[in-house]
C-alpha atoms as an extended CHARMM CRD file, in Angstrom:
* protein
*
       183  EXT
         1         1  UNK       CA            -32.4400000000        4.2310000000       18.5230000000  PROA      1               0.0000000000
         2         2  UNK       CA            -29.5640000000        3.9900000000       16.2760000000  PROA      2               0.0000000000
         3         3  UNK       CA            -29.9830000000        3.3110000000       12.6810000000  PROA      3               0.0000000000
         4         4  UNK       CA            -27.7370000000        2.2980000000        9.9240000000  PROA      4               0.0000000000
         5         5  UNK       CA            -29.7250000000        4.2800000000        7.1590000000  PROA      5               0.0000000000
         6         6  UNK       CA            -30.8810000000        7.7540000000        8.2710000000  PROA      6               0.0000000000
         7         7  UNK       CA            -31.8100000000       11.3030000000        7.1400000000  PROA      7               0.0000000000
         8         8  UNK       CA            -29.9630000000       14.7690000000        8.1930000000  PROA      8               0.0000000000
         9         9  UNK       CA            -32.1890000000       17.9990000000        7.8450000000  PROA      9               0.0000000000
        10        10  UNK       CA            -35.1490000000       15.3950000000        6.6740000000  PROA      10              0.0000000000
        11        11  UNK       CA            -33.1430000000       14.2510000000        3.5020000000  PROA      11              0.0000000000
        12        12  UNK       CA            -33.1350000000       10.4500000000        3.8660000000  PROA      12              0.0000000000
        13        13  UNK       CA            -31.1960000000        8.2780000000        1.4040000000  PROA      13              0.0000000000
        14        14  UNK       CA            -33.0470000000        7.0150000000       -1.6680000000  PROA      14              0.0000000000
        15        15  UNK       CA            -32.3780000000        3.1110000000       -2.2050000000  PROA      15              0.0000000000
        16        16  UNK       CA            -33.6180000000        1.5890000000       -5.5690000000  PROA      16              0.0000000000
        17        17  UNK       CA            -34.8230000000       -2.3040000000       -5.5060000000  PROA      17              0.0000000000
        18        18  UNK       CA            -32.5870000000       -4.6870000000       -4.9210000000  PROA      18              0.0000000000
        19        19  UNK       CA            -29.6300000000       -2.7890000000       -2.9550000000  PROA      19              0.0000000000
        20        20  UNK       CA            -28.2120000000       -3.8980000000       -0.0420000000  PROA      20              0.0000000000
        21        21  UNK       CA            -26.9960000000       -1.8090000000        3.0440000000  PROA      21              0.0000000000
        22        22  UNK       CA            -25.0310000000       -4.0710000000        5.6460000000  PROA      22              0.0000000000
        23        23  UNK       CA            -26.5360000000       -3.2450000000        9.4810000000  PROA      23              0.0000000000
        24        24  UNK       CA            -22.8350000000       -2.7230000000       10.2560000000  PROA      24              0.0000000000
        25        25  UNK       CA            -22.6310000000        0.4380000000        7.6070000000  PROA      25              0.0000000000
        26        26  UNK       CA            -23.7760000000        4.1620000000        8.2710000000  PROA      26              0.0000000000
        27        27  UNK       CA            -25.1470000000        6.2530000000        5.2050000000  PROA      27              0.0000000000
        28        28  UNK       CA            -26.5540000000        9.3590000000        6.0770000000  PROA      28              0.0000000000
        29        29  UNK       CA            -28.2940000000       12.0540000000        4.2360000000  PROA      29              0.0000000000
        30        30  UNK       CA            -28.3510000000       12.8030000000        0.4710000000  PROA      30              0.0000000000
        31        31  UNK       CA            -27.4270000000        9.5820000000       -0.9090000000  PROA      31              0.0000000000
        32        32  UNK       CA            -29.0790000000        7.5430000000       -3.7380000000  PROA      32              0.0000000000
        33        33  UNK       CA            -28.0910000000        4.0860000000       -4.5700000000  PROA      33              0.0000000000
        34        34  UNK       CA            -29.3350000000        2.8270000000       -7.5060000000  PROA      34              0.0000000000
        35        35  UNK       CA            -30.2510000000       -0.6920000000       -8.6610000000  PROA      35              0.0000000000
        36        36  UNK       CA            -27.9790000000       -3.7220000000       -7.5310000000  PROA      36              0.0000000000
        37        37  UNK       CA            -25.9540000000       -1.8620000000       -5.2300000000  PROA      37              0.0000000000
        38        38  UNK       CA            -24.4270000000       -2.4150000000       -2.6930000000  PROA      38              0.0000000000
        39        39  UNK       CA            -22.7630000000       -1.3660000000        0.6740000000  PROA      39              0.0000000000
        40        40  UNK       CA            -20.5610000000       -3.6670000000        3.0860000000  PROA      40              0.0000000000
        41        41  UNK       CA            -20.2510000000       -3.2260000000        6.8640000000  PROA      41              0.0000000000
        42        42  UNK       CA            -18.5000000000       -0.5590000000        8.0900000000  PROA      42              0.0000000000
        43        43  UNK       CA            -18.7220000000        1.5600000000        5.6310000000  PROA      43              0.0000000000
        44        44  UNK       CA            -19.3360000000        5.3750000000        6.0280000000  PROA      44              0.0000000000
        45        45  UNK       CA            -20.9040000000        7.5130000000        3.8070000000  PROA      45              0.0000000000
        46        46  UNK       CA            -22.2100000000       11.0470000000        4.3090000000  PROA      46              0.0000000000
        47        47  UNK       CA            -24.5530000000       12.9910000000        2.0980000000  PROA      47              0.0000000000
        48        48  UNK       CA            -24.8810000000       15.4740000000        4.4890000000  PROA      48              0.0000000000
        49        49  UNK       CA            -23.3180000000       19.1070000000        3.4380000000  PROA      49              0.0000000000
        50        50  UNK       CA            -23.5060000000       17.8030000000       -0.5790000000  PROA      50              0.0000000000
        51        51  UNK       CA            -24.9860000000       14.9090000000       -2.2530000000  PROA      51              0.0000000000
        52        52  UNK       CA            -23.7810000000       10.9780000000       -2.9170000000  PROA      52              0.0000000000
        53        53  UNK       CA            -24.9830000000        9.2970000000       -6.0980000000  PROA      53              0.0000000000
        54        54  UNK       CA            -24.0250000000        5.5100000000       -6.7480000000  PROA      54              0.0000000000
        55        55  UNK       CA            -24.3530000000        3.8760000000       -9.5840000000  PROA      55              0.0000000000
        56        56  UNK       CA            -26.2880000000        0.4490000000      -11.3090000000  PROA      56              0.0000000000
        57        57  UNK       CA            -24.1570000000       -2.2480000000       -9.7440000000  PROA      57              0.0000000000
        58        58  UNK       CA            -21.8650000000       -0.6460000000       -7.8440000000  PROA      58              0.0000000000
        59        59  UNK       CA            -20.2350000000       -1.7820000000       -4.5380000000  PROA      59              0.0000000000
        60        60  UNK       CA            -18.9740000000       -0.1220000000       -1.8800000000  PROA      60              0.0000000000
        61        61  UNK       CA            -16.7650000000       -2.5240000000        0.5430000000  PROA      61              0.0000000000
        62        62  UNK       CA            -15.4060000000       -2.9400000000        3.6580000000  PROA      62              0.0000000000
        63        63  UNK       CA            -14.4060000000       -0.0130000000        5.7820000000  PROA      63              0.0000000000
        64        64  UNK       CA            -14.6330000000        2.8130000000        3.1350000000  PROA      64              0.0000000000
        65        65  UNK       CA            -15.5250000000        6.3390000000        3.8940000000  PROA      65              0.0000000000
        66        66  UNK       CA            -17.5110000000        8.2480000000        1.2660000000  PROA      66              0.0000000000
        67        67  UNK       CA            -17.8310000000       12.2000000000        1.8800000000  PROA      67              0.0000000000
        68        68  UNK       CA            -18.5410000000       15.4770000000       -0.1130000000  PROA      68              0.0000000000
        69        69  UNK       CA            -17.4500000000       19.1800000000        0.0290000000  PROA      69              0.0000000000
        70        70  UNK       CA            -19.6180000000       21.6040000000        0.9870000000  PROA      70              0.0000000000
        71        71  UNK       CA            -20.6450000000       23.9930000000       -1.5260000000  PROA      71              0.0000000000
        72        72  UNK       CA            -19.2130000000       27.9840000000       -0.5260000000  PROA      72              0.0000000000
        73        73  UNK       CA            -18.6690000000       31.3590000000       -2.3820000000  PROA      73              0.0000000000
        74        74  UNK       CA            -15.7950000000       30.4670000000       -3.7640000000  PROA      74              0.0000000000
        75        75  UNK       CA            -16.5760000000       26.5140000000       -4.4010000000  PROA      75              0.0000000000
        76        76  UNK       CA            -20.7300000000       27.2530000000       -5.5770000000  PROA      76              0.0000000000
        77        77  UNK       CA            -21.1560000000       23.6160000000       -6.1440000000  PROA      77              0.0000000000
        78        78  UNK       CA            -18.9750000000       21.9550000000       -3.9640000000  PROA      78              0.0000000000
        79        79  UNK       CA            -17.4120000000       18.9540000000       -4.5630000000  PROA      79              0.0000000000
        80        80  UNK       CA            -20.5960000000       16.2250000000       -4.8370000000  PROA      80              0.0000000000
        81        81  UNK       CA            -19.5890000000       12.4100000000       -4.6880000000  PROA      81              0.0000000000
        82        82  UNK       CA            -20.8410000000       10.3280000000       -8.2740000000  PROA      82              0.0000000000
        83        83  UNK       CA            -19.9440000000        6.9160000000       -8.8820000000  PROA      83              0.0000000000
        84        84  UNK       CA            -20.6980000000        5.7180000000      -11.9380000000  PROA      84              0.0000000000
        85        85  UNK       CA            -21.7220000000        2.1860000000      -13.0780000000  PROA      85              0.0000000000
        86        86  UNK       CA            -20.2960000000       -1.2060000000      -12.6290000000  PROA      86              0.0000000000
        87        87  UNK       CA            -17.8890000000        0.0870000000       -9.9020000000  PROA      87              0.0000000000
        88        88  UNK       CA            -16.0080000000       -2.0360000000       -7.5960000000  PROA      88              0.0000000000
        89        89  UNK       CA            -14.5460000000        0.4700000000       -4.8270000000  PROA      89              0.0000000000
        90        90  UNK       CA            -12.0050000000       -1.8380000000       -2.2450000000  PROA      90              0.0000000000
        91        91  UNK       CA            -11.5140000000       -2.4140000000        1.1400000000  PROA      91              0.0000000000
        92        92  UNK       CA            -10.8360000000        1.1030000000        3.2380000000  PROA      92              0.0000000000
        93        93  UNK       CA            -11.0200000000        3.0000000000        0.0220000000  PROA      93              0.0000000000
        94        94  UNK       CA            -11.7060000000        6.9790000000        0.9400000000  PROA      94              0.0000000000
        95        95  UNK       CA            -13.1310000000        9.0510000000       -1.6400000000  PROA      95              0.0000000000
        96        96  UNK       CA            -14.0870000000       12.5900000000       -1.1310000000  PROA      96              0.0000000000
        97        97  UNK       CA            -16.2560000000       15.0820000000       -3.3320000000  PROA      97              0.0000000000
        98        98  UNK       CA            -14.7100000000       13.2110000000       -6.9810000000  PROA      98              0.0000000000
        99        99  UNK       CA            -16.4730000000       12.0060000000       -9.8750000000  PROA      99              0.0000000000
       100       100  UNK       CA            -15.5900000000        8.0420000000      -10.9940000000  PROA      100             0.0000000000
       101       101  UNK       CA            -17.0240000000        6.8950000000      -14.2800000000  PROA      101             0.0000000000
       102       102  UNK       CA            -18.2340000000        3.8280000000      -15.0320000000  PROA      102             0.0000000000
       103       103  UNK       CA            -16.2150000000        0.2060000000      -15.0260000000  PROA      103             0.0000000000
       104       104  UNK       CA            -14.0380000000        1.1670000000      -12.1580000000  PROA      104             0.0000000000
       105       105  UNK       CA            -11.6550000000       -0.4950000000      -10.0340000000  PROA      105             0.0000000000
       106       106  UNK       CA            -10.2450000000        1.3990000000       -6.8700000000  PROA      106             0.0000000000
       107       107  UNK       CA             -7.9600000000       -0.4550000000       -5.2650000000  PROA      107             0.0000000000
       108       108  UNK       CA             -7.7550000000       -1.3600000000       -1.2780000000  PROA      108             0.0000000000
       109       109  UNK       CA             -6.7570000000        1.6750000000        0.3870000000  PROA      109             0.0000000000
       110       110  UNK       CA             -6.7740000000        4.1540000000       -2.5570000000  PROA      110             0.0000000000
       111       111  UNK       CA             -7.6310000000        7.8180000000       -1.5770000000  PROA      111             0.0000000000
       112       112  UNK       CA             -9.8260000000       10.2150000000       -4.1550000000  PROA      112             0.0000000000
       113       113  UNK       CA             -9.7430000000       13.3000000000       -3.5150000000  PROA      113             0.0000000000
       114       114  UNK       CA            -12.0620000000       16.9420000000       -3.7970000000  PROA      114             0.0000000000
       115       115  UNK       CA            -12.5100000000       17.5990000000       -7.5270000000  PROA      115             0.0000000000
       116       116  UNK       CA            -11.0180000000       14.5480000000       -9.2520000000  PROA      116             0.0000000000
       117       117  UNK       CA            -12.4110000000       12.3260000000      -11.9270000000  PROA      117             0.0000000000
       118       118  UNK       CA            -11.7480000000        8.9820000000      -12.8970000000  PROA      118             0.0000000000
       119       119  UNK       CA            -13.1900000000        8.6090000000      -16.4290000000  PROA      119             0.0000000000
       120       120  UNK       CA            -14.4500000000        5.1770000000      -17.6760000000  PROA      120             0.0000000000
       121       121  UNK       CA            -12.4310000000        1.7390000000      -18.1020000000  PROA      121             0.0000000000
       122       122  UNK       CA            -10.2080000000        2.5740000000      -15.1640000000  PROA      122             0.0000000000
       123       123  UNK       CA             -7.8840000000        0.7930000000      -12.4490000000  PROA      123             0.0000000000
       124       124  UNK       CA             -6.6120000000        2.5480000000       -9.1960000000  PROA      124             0.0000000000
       125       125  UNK       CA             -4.1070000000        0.4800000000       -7.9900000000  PROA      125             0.0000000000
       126       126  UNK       CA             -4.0090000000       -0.6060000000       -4.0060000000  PROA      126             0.0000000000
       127       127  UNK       CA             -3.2540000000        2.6590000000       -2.0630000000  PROA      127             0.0000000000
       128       128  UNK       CA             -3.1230000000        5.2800000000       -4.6260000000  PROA      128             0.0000000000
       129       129  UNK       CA             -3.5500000000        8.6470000000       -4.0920000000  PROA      129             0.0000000000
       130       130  UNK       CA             -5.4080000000       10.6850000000       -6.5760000000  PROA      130             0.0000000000
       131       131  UNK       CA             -4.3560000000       14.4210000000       -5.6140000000  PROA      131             0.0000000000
       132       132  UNK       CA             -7.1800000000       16.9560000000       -5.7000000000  PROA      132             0.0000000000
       133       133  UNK       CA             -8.4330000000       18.2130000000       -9.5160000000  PROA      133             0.0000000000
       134       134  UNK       CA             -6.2630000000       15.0850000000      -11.2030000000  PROA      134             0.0000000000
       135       135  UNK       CA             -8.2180000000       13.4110000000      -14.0840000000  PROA      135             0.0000000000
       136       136  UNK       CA             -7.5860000000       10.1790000000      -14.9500000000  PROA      136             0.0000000000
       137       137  UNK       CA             -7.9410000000        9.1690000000      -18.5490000000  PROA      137             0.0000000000
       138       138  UNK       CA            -10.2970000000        6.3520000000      -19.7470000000  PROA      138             0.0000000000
       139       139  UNK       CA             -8.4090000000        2.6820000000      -20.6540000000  PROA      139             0.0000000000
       140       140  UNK       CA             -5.1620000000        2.9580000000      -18.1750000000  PROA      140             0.0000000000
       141       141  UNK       CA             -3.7260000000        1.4670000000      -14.8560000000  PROA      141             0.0000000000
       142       142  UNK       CA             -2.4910000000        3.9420000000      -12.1650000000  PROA      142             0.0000000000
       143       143  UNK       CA             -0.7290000000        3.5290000000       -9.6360000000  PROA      143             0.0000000000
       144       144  UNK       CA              1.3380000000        5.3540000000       -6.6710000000  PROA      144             0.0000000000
       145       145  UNK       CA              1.1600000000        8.2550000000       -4.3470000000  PROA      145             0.0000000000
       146       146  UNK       CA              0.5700000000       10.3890000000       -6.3230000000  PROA      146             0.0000000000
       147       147  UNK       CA             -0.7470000000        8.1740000000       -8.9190000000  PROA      147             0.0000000000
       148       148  UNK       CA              0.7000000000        7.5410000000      -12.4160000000  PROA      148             0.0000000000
       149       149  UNK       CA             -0.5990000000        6.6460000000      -15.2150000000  PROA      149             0.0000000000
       150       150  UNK       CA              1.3100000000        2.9630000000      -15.5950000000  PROA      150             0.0000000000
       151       151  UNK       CA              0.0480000000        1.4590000000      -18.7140000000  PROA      151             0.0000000000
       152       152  UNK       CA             -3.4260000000        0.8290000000      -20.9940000000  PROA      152             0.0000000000
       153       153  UNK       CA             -5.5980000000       -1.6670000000      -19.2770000000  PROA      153             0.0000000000
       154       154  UNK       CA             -5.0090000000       -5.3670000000      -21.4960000000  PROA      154             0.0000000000
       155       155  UNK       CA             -8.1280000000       -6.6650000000      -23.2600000000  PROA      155             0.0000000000
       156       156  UNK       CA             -8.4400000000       -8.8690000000      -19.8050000000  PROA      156             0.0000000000
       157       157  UNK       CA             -8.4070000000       -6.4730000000      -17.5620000000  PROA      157             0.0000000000
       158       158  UNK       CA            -11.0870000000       -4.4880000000      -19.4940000000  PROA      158             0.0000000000
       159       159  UNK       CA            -13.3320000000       -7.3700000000      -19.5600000000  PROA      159             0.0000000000
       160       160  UNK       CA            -12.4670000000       -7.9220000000      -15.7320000000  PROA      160             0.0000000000
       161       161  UNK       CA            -14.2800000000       -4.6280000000      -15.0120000000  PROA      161             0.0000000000
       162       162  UNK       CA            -17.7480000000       -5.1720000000      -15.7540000000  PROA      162             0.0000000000
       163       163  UNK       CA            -17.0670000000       -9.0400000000      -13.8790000000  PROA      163             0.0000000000
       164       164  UNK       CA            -15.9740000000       -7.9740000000      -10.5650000000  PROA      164             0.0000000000
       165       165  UNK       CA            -19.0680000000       -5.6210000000      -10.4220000000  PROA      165             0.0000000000
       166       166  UNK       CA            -21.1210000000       -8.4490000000      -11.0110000000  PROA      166             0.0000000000
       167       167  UNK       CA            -19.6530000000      -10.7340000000       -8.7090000000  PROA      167             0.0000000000
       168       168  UNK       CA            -20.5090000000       -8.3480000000       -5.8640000000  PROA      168             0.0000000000
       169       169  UNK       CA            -24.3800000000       -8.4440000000       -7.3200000000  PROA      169             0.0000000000
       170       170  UNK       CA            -24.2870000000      -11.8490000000       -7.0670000000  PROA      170             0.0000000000
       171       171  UNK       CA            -22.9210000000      -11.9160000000       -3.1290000000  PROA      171             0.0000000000
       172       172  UNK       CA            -25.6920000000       -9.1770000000       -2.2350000000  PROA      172             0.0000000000
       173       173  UNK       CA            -28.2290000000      -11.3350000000       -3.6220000000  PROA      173             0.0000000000
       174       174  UNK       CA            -26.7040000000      -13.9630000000       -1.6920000000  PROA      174             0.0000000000
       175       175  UNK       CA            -27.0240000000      -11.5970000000        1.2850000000  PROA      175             0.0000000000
       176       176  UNK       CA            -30.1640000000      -10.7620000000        0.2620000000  PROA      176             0.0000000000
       177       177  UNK       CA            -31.9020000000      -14.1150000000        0.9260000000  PROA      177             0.0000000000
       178       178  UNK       CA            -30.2470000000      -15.0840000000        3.7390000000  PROA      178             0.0000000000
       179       179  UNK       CA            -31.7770000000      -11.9040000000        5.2140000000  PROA      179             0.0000000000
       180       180  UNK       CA            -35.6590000000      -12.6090000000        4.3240000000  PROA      180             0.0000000000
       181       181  UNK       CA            -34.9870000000      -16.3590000000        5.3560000000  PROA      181             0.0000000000
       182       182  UNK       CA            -33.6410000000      -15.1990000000        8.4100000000  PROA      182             0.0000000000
       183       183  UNK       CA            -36.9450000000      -12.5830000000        9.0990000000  PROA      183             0.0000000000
């Protein structure tokens, strides 16, 4: 039987209350999701050779792939996946073994790659690529392949951060009771 939310070497992913996991999405493994989360269909996330941590709030949507590094001799921790806080992580977004802080926006199609961090108060413009190791400083736009640091984020687009999180809280709750009405 095939489940959407399943365990590899007996590690099963940890959900806190009030997440949400579309049917249509595959996590797997090492992978906590902490309060308010949430996770839209066909998403893919694997906690299987290293772990996944997301964060209070944080949504994961449509057609993303989430994956880690393994850990080796000459990488002894790997490359984990954390996502802060507040995060809103677009359509077919692909992050792999990176740290992103909290109050983020990736945009649709951005890549992440092994090693990276995206400090707080950040947007990743639609299809970015974040080469492996880059840091992105706290308060700025980037954007391009590779990305650039564009400008600081306006007092709007700060506040904006924390919002779009929230509206994603509000549709999982949404999704939420149309599921126990529907059981």
């Amino acid at each position: 039987m095939f489940s959407s939310i399943r365990s590899y070497q007996g590690i099963h992913p940890q959900l806190a209350d009030s997440v949400y996991v579309d049917s249509a999405a595959v996590i797997v493994g090492d992978i906590t999701l902490d309060h308010d989360a949430s996770i839209w269909p066909m998403v893919a996330a694997r906690g299987d050779v290293n772990i996944i941590r997301i964060g209070k709030r944080s949504n994961v949507q449509d057609g993303s792939v989430l994956h880690v590094t393994r850990k080796s001799p000459a990488n002894p921790e790997g490359n984990p996946l954390i996502i802060g806080d507040d995060v809103t992580i677009g359509h077919k977004a692909m992050l792999h073994g990176c740290t992103v802080g909290n109050r983020i926006l990736v945009g649709m199609g951005a890549i992440i790659l092994d090693g990276a961090i995206i400090q707080d108060d950040v947007i990743l413009g639609a299809g970015s690529l974040v080469p492996p190791g880059k840091v992105l400083q706290s308060g700025f736009l980037y954007v391009g392949s590779p990305c650039k640091q564009v400008r600081p984020l306006t007092e709007k687009e700060l506040a904006f951060l924390p919002q779009s999180a929230d509206n994603y809280v509000r549709l999982k709750n949404e999704y939420l009771v149309d599921l126990q009405q529907s059981s």
